[in-house]
HTML snippet that shows the backbone in 3Dmol.js (N, CA, C, O; Angstrom):
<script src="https://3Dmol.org/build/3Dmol-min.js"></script>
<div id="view" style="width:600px;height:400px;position:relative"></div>
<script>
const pdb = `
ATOM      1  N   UNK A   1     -69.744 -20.246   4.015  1.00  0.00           N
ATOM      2  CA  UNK A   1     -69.238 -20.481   2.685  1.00  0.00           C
ATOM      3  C   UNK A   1     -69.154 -21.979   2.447  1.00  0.00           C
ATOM      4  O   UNK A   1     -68.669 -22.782   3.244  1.00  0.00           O
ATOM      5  N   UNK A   2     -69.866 -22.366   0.846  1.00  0.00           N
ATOM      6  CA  UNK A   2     -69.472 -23.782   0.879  1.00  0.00           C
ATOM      7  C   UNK A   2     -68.061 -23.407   0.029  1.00  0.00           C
ATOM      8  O   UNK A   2     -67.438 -22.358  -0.142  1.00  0.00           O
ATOM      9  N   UNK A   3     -67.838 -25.098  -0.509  1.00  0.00           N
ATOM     10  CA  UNK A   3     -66.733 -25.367  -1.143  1.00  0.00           C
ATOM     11  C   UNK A   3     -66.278 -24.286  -2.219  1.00  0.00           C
ATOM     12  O   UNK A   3     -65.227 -23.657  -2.092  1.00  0.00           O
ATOM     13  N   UNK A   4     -67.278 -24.097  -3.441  1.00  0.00           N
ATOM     14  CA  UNK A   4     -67.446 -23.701  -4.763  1.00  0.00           C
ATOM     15  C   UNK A   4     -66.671 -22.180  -3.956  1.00  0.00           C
ATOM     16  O   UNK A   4     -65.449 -22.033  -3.940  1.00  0.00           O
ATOM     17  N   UNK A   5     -67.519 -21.296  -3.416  1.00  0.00           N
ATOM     18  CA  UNK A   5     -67.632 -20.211  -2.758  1.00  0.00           C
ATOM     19  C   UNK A   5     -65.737 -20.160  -2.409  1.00  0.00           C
ATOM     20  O   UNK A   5     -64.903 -19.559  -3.088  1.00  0.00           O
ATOM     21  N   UNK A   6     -65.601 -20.609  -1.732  1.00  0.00           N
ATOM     22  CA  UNK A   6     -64.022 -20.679  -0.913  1.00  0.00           C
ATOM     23  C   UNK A   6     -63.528 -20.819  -2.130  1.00  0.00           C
ATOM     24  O   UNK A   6     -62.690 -19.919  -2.169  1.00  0.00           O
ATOM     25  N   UNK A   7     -63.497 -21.455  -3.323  1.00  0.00           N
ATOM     26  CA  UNK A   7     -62.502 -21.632  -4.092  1.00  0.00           C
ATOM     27  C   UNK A   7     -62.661 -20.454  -4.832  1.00  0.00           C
ATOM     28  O   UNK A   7     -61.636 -19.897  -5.226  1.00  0.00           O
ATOM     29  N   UNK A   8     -64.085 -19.827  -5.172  1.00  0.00           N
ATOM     30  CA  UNK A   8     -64.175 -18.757  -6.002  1.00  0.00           C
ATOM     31  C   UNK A   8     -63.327 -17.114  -4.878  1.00  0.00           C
ATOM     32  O   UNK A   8     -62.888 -16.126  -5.466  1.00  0.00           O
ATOM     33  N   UNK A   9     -63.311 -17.198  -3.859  1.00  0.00           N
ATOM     34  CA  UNK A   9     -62.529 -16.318  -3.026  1.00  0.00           C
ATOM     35  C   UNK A   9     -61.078 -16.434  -3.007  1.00  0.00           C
ATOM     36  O   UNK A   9     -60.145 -15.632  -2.962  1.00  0.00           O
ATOM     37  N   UNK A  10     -61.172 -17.430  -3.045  1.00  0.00           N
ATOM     38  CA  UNK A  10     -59.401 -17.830  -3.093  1.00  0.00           C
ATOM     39  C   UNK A  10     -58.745 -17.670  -4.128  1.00  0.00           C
ATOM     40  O   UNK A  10     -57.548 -17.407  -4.243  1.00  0.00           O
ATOM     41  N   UNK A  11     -59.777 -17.880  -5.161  1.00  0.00           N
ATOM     42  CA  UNK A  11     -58.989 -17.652  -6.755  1.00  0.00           C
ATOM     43  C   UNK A  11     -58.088 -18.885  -7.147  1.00  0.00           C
ATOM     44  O   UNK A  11     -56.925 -18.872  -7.550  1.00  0.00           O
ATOM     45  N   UNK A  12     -58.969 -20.001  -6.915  1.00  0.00           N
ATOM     46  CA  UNK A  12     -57.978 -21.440  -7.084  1.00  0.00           C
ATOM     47  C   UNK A  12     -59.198 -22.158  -7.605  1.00  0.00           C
ATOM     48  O   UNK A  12     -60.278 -21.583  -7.739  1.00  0.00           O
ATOM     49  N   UNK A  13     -58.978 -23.549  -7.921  1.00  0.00           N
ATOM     50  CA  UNK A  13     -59.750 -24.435  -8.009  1.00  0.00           C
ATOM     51  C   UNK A  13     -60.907 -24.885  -7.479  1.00  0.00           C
ATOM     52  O   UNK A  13     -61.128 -24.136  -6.528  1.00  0.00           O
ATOM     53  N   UNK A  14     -61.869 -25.778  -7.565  1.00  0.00           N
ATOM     54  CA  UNK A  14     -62.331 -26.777  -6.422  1.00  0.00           C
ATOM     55  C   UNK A  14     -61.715 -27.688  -5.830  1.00  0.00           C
ATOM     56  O   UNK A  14     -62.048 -28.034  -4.697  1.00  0.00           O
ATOM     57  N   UNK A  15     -60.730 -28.229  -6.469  1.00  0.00           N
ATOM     58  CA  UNK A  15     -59.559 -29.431  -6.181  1.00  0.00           C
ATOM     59  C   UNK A  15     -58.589 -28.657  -5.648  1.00  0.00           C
ATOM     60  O   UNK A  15     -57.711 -29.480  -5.386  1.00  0.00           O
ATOM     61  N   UNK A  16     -58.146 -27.468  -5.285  1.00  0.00           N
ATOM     62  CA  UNK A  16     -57.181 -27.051  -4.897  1.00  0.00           C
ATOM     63  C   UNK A  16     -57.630 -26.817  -3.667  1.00  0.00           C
ATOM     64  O   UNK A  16     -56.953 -27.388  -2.812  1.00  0.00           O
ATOM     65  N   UNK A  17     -58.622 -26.118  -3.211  1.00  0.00           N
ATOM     66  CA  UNK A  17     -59.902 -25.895  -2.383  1.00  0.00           C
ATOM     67  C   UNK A  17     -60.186 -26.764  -1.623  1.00  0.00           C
ATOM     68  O   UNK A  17     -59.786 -26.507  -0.487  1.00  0.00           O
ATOM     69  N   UNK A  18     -60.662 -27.628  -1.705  1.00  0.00           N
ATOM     70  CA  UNK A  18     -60.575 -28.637  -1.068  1.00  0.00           C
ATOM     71  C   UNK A  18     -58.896 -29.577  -0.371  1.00  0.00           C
ATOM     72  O   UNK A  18     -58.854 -30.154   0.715  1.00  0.00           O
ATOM     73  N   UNK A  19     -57.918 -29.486  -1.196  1.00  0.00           N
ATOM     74  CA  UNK A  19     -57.067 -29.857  -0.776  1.00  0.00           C
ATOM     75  C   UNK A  19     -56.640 -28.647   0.449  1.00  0.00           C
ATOM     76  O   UNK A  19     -56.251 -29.053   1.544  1.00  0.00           O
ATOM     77  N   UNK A  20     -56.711 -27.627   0.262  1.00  0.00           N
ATOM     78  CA  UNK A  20     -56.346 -26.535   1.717  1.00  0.00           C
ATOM     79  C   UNK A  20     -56.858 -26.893   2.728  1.00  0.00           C
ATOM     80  O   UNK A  20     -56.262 -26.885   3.805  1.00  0.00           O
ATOM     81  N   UNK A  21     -58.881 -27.533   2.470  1.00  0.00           N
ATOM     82  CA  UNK A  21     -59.476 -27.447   3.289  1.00  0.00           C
ATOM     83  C   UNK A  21     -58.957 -28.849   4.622  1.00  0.00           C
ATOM     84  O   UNK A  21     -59.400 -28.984   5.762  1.00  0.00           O
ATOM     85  N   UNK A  22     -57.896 -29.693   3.895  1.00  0.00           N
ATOM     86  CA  UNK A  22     -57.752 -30.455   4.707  1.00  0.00           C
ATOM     87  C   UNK A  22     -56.356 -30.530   5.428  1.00  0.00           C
ATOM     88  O   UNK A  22     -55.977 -31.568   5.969  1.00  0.00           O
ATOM     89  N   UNK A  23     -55.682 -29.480   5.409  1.00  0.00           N
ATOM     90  CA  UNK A  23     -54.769 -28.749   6.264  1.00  0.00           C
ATOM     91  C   UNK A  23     -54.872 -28.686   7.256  1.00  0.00           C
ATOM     92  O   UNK A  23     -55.999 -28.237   7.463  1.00  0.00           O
ATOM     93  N   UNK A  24     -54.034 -28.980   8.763  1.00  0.00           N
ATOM     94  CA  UNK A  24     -54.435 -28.953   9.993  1.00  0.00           C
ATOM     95  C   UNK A  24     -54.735 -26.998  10.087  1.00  0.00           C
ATOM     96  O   UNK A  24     -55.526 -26.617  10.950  1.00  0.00           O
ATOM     97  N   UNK A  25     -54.226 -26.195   9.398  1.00  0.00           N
ATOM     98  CA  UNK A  25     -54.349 -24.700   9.631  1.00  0.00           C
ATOM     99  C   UNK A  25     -55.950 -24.176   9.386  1.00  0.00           C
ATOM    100  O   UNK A  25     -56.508 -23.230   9.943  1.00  0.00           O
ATOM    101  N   UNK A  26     -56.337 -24.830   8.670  1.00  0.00           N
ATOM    102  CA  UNK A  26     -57.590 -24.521   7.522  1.00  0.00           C
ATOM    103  C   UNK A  26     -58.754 -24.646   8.597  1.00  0.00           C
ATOM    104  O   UNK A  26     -58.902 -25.590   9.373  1.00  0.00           O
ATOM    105  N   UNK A  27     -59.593 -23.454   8.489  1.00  0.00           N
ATOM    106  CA  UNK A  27     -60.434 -24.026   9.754  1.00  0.00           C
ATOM    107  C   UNK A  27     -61.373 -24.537   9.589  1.00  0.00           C
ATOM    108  O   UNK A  27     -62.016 -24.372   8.553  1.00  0.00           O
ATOM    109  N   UNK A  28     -61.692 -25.192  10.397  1.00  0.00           N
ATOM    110  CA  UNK A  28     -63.103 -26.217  10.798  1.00  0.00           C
ATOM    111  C   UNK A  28     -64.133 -25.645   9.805  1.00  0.00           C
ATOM    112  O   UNK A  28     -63.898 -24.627   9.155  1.00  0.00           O
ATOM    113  N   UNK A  29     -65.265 -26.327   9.714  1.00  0.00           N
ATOM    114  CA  UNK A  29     -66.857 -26.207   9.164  1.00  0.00           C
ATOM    115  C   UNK A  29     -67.015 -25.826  10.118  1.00  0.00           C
ATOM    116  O   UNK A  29     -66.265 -26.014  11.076  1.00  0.00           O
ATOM    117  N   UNK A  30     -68.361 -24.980  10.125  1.00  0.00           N
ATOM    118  CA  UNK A  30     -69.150 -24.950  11.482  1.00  0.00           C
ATOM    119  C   UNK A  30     -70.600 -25.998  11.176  1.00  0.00           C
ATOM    120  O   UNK A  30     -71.357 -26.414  12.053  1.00  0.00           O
ATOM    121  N   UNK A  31     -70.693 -26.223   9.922  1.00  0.00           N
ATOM    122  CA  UNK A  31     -71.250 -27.375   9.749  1.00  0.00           C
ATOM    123  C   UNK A  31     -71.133 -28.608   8.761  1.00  0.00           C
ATOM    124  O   UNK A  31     -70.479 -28.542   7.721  1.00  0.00           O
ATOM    125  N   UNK A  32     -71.723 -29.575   9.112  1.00  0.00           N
ATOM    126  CA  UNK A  32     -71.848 -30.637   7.652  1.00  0.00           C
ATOM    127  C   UNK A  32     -73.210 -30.884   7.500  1.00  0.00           C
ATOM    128  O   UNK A  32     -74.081 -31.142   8.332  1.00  0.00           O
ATOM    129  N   UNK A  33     -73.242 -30.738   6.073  1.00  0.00           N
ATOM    130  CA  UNK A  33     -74.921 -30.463   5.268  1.00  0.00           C
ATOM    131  C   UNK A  33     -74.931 -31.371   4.959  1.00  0.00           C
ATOM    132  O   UNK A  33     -73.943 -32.046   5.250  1.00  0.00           O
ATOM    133  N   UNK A  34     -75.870 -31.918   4.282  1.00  0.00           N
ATOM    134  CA  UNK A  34     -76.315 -32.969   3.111  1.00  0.00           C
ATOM    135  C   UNK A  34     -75.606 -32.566   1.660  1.00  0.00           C
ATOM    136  O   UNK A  34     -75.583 -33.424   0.778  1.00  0.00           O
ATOM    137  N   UNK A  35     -75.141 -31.508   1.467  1.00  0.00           N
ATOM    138  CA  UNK A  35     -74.429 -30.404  -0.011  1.00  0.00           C
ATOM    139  C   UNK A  35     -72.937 -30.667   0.431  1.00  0.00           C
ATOM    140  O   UNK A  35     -71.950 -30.778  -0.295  1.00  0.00           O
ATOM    141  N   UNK A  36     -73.031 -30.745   1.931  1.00  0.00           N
ATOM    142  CA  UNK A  36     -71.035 -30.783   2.003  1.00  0.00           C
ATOM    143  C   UNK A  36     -71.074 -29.547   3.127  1.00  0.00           C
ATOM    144  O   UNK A  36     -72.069 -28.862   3.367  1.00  0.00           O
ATOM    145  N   UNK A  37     -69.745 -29.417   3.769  1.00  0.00           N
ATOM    146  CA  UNK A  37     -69.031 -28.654   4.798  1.00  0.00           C
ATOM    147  C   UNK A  37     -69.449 -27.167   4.124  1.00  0.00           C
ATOM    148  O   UNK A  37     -69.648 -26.819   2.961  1.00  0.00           O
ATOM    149  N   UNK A  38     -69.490 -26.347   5.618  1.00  0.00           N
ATOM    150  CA  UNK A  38     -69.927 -24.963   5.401  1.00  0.00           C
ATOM    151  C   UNK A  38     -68.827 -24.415   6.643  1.00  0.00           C
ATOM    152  O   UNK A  38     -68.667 -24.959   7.736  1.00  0.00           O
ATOM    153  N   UNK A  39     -68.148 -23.215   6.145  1.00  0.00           N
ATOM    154  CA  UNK A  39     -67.390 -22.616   6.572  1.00  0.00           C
ATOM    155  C   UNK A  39     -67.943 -21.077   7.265  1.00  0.00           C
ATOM    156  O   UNK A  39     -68.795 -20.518   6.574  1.00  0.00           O
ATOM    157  N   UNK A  40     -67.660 -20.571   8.167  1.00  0.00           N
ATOM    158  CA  UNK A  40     -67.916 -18.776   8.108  1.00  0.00           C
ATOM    159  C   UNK A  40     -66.991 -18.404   7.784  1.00  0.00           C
ATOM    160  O   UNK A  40     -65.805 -18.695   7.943  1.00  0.00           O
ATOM    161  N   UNK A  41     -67.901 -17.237   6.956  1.00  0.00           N
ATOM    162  CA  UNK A  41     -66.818 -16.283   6.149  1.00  0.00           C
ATOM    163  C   UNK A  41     -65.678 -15.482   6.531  1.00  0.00           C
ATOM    164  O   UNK A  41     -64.669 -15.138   5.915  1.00  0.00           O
ATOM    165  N   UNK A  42     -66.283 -15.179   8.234  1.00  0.00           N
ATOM    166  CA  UNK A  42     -65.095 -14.816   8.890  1.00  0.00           C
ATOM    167  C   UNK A  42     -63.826 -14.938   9.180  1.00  0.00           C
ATOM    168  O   UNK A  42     -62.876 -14.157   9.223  1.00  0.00           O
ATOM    169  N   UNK A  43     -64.044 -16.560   9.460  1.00  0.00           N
ATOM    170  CA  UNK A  43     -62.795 -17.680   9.315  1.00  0.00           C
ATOM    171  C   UNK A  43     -61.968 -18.015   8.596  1.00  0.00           C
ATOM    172  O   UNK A  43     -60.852 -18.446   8.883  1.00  0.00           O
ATOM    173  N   UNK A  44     -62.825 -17.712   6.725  1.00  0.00           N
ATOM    174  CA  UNK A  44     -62.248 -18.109   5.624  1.00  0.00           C
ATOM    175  C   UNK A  44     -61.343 -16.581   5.356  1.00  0.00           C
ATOM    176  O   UNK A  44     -60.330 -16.433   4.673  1.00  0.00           O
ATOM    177  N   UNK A  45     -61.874 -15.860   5.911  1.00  0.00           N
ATOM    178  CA  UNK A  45     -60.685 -14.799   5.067  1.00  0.00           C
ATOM    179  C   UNK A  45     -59.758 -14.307   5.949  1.00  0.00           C
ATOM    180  O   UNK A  45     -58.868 -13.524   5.616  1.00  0.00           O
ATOM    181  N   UNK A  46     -59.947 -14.784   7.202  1.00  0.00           N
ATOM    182  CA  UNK A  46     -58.891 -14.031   8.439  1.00  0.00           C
ATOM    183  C   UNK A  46     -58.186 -15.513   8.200  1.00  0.00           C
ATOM    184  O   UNK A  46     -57.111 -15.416   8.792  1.00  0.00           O
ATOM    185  N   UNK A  47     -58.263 -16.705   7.676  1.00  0.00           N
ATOM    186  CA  UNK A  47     -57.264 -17.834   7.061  1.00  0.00           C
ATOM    187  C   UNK A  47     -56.301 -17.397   5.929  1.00  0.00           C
ATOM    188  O   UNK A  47     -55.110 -17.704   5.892  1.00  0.00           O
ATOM    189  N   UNK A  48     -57.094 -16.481   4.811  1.00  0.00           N
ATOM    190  CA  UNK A  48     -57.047 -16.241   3.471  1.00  0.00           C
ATOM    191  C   UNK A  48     -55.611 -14.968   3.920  1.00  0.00           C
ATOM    192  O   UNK A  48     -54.422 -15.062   3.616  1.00  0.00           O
ATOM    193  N   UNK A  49     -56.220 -14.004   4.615  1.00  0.00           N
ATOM    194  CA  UNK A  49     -55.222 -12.556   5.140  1.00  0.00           C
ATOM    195  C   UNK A  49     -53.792 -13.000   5.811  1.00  0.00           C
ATOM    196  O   UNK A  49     -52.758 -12.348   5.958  1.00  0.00           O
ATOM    197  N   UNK A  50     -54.159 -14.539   6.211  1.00  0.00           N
ATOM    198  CA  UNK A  50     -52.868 -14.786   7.120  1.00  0.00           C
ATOM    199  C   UNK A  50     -51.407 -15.630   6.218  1.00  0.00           C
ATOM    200  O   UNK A  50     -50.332 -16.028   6.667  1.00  0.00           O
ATOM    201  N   UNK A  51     -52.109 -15.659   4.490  1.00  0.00           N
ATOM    202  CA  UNK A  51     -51.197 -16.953   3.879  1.00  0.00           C
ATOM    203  C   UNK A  51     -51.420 -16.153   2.584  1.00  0.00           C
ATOM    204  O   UNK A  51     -51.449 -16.699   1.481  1.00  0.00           O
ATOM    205  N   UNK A  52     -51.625 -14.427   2.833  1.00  0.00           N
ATOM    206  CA  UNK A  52     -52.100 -14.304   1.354  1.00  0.00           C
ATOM    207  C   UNK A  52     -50.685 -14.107   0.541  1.00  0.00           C
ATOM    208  O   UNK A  52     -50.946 -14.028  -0.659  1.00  0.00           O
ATOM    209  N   UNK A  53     -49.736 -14.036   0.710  1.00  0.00           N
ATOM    210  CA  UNK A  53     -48.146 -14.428   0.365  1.00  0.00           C
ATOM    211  C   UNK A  53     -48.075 -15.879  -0.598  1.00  0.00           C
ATOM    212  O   UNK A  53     -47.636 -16.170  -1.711  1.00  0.00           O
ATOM    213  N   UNK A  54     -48.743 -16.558   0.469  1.00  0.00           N
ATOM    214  CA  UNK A  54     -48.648 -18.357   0.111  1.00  0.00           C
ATOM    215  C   UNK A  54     -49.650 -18.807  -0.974  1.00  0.00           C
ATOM    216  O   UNK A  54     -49.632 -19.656  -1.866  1.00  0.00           O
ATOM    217  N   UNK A  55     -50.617 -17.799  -0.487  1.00  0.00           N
ATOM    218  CA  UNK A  55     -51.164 -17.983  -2.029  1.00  0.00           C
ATOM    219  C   UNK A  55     -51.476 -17.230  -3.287  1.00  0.00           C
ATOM    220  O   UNK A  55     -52.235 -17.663  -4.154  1.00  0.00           O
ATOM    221  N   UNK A  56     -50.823 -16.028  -3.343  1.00  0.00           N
ATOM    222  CA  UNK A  56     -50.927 -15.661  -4.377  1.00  0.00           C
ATOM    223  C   UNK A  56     -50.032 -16.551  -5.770  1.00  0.00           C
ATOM    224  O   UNK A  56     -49.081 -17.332  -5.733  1.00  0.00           O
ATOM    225  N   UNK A  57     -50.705 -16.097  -6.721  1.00  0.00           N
ATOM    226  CA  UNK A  57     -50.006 -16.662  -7.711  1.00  0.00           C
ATOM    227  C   UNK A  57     -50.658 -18.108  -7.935  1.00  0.00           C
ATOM    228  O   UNK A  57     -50.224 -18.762  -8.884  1.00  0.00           O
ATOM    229  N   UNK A  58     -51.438 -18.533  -7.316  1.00  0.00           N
ATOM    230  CA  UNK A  58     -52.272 -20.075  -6.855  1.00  0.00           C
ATOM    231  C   UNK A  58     -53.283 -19.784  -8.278  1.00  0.00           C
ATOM    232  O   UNK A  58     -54.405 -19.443  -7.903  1.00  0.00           O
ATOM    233  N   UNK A  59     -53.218 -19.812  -9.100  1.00  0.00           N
ATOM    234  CA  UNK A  59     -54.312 -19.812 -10.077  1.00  0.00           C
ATOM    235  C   UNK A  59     -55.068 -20.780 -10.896  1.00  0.00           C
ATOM    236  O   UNK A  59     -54.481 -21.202 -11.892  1.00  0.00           O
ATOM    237  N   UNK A  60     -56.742 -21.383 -10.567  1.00  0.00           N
ATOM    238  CA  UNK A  60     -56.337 -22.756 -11.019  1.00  0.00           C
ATOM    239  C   UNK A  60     -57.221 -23.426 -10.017  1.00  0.00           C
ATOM    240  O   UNK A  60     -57.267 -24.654  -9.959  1.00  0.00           O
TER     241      UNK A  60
END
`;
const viewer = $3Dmol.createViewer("view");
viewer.addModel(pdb, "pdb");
viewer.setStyle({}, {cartoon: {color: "spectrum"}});
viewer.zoomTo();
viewer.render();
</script>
């Protein structure tokens, strides 16, 4: 998942999105592109399942 992607899952921003992504919790890229950081999807939603409390209501 890039950026756009994570924010469209999360149901938040790109600016919000990015601000999570730099959370010591938030996990790693498994890469950096020439487009920007790429996440697995695996990672992003077993992150997403563990804070989905914290972020609901995040709209934006």
């Amino acid at each position: 998942m890039a950026m756009a992607e994570i924010a469209a899952f999360l149901g938040v921003s790109r600016q919000r999105a990015n601000t999570l992504a730099e959370r010591a919790d938030f996990p790693k890229p498994i890469a950096h592109l020439t487009v920007g950081r790429v996440w697995a999807t695996a990672d992003i939603r077993a992150w997403a399942e563990k804070r989905r409390r914290e972020l609901e209501g995040e709209a934006g």
